[in-house]
N, C-alpha and C positions, 0 to 999 in steps of 0.2 A: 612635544606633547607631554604633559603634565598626568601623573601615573591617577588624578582624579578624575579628568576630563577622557582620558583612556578608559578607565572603570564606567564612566559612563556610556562613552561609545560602543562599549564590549555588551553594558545590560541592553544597550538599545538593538542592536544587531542580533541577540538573542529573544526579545521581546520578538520583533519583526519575524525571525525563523519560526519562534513559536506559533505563531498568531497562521504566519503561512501555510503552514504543514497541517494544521486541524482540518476538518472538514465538516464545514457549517451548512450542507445538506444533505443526509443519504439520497444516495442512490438504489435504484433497483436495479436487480440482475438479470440480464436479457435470457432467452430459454437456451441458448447455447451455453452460456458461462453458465445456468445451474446445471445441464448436462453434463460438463467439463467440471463441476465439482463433486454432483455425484459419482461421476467415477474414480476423479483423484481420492476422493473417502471412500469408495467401496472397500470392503475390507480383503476382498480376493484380488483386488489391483495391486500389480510388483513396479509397475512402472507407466509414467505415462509421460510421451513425445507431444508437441504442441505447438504449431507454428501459424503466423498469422502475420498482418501487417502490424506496425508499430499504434500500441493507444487504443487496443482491442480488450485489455484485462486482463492479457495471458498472467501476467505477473501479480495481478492483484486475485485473480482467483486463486492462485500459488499459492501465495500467502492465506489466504484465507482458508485455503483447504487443509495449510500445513497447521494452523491452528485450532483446528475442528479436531486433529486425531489424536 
């Protein structure tokens, strides 16, 4: 493979990541995940436990809480 036809395969495979990773609709927050973010932002919360099935938002409220504070 030709270190041109490589450069291009390399832009194509990161166009493609790119393109996959955005998210071209918001969503809305169910009343349990804003419950579960206002408490991870409460300001008197030391910690908080969180368990649930897999593709529930644990992790994306995480994120999002962690960037609120």
């Amino acid at each position: 493979m030709s270190a041109k036809s490589r450069s291009a395969s390399v832009g194509s495979v990161k166009k493609k990541m790119k393109s996959a990773m955005l998210m071209y609709q918001p969503f809305e927050w169910t009343e349990k995940q804003k419950e579960l973010i206002d408490v991870m932002t409460d300001y008197h919360t030391n910690a908080v436990f969180v368990e649930g099935p897999a593709g529930t938002g644990k992790s994306v409220c995480a994120m999002y809480a962690a960037l609120e504070l």
